[in-house]
N, C-alpha and C positions, 0 to 999 in steps of 0.2 A: 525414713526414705531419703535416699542419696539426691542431692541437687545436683542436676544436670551442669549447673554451669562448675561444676567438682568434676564434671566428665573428662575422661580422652581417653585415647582408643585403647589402651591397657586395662581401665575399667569398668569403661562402659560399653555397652552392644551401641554399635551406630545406630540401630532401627530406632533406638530410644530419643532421638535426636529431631529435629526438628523438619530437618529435612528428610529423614532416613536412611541416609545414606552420605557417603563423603563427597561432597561435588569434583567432577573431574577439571582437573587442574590445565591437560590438555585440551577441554573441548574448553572450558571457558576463555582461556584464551586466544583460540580459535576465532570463538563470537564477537571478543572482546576489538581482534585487531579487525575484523571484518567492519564491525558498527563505525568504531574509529575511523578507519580508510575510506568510509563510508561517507563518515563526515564531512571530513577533508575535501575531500571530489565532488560533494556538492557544494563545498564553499567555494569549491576550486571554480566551476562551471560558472555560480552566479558572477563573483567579482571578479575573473580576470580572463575566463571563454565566453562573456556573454556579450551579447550588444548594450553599451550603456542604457539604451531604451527601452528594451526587454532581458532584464535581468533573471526573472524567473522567481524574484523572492518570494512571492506568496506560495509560490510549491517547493522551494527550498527551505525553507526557514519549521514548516513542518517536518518534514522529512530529516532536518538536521537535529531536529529537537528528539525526536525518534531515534535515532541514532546515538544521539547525546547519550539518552535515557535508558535504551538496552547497554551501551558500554559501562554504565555505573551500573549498570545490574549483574551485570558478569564481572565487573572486578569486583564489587563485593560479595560476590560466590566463590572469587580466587582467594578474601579474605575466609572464606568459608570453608576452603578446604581442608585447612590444619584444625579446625575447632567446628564441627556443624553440629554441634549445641547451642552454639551464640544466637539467642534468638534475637536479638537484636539485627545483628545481619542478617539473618532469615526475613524479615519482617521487610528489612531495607529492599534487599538482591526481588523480593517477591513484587513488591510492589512499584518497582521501576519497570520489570519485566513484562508488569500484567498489563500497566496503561498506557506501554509507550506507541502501541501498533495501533493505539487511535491516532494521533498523529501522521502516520503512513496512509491511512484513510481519508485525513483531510487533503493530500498533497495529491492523493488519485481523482478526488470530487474537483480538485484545482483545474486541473488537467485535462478536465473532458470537456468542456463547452468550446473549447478550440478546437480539439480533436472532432467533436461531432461537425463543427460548423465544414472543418476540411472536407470531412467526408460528404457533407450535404445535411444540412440540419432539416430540410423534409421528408427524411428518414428517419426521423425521432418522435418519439410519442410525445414526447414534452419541448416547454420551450427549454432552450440554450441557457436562460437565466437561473432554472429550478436545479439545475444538477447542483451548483455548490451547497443550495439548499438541504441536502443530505447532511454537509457536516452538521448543523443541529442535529438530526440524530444521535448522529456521532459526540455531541458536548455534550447532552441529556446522558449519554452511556455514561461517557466521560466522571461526569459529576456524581453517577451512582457507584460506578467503582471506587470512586475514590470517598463516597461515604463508606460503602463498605470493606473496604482495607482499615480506615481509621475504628470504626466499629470492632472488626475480627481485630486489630493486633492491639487496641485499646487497654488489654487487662494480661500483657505478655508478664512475664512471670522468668526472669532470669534462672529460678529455682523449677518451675517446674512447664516450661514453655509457654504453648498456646491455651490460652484460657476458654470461658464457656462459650465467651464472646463470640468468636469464631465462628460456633454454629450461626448465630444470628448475623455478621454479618458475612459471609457466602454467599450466603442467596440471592442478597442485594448485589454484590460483584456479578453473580452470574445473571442480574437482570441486567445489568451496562454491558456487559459482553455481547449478552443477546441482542437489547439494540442496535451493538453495533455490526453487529452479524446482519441482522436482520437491514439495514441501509447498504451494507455491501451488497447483499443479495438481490436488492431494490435496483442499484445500480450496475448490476450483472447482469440483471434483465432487462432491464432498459439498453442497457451500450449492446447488448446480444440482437437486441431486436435492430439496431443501430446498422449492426456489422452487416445482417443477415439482406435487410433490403437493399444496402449500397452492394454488395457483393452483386443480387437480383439484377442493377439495375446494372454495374460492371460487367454482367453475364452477356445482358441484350445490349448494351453500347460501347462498351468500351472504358468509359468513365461512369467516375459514383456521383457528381452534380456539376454544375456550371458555374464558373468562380467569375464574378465581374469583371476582374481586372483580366487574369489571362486565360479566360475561357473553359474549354472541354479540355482536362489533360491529364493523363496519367497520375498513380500515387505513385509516389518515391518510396526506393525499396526501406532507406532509413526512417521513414515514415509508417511501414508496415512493423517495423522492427519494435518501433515504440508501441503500435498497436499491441505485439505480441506480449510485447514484459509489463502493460499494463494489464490486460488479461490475465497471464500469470500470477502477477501480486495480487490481484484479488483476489483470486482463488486459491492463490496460499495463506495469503487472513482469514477467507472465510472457513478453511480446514482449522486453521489455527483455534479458530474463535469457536468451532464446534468442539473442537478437542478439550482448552479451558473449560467447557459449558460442563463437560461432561465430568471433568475435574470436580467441579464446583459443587454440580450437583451431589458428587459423592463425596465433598467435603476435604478439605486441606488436610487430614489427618488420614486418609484414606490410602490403599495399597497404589489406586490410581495415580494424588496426585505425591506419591515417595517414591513412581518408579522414574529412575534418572533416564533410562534408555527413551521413553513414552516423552519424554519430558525436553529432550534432549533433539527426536527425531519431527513431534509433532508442534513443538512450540519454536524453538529455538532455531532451526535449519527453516521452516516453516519462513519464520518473519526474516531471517537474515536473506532469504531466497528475493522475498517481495522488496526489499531496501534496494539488496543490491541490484535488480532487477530495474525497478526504478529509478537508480542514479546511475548504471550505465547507460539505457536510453534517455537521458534527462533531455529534459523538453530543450533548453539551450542549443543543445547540437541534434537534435531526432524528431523534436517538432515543428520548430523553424514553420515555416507558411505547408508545408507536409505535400509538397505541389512539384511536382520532377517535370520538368520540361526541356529537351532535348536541344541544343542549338543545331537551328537549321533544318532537326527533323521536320519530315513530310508524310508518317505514320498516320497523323487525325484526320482522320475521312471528314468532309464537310457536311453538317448535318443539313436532312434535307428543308427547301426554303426557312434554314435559320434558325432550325430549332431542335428543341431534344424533349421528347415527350417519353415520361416513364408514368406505369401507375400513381405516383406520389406525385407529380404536377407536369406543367408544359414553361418549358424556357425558351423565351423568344432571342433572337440574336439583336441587335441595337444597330437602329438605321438602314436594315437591308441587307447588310454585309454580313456574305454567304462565301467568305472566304475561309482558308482554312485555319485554326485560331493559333498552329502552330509554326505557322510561314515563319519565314525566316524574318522578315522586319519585326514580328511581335515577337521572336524569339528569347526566352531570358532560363540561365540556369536556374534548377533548384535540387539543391543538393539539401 
């Protein structure tokens, strides 16, 4: 029996290969400069766009590690293209790929307890504290993929690839995936149920809550904007994360996961979608206080004796004053 790593493409069939196929040299680079550029513009936003005081690191520093870890996954796919018999790289490019989009998950869990708070956090089924709590789900996934990666590529075989291993660890990757699917979803539903009664209560008043400091006021359109490409990236992880599942379950040797297109359309465009997505509304410049208020406008009807009652509570206005919160003295930009 001919050892694979004796392969190239004169005589051996690619199918026989690890990957099944030649990785495309165009799309990897593609991903490659997208993750990279990706980087950069979130280092770019924390250290030199951000306010010394809200730098943003705990959602950048996720999200650049993510980025880090797809770019080593796609250049050593670019090393993969001349030789994809080298399991070694197979093993490498597979497992930067697989558990870099938990990272992207923790930087979205970062992100929401300020965003709900904008919007009115008694709109939320939970407190403001519990949403980062998701990323434990997310590290329990974490830690099962990355037992079974170590498991399946444990017994790799330069001569003859992926060993028996493999079978046995799969299963356990597609149980960390699942978790982590399953905390997105946790968190889709919740920020949905979020969106759905401050829209309600935007529907009957005008505004989604009543901010202490500058009152009843409008959401800024770059405030909506972050709303939308955070919605996006979860819903392109949690495609992602189904699509892997379904990999898994039919096993790394399968027609599933050897097709580069499937591979290429539902993992790869999937996660680069939710990065980029992510670092161009980066909270630095898109979530800021999320609060638009018009200088000098006279748009906010004064609520009547002082207050704003929705199904989810009653705000009283402070000291009597039934003026309007957008007058021109309390006036201040927010962009």
């Amino acid at each position: 029996m001919r050892s694979i790593a004796d392969c190239n493409f004169d005589t051996c069939p690619v199918a026989a290969s690890p990957y099944g196929y030649p990785p495309s040299t165009a799309a990897d680079v593609i991903f490659f400069l997208i993750h990279i550029g990706s980087l950069l513009a979130c280092l770019l936003y924390s250290f030199y766009l951000a306010d010394p005081n809200r730098r943003w690191l705990e959602f950048s520093i996720p999200v650049s590690v993510a980025c880090l870890f797809e770019a080593i996954g796609y250049a050593v796919r670019l090393g993969s293209a001349s030789d994809p018999w080298n399991v070694a790289l197979y093993a490498a490019s597979t497992s930067f790929i697989l558990v870099a989009p938990a990272f992207v998950s923790a930087g979205i869990y970062i992100a929401v307890p300020e965003t709900v708070a904008i919007l009115g956090q008694e709109h939320s089924l939970i407190k403001l504290a519990h949403y980062p709590r998701l990323i434990w789900i997310d590290v329990v996934g974490f830690v099962l993929q990355l037992v079974g990666i170590i498991i399946s590529f444990s017994d790799l075989s330069a001569d003859t690839g992926l060993g028996a291993q493999v079978h046995l660890g799969s299963p356990i990757i597609l149980a960390g995936i699942a978790l982590q699917s399953l905390s997105l979803i946790c968190f889709l539903t919740l920020f949905c149920i979020v969106l759905f009664r401050a829209a309600v209560a935007h529907h009957q008043f005008g505004y989604t809550t009543f901010h202490p400091i500058h009152g009843f006021l409008p959401i800024a359109h770059r405030f909506k904007f972050f709303i939308a490409m955070l919605l996006v990236s979860t819903m392109c992880l949690t495609a992602r994360d189904l699509y892997q599942m379904i990999v898994l379950g039919s096993g790394l040797n399968s027609w599933l996961a050897k097709n580069q297109a499937l591979f290429a359309g539902l993992d790869s465009l999937l996660v680069a979608e939710a990065v980029v997505g992510l670092v161009v509304a980066h909270p630095v410049r898109f979530l800021r206080d999320g609060i638009e208020k018009r200088r000098g406008s006279r748009s906010a009807t004064p609520m009547l004796e002082g207050r704003r009652a929705t199904q989810y509570g009653i705000y009283d206005r402070p000291n009597g004053d039934h003026t309007p919160w957008n007058s021109a003295e309390n006036s201040t930009n927010f962009i």
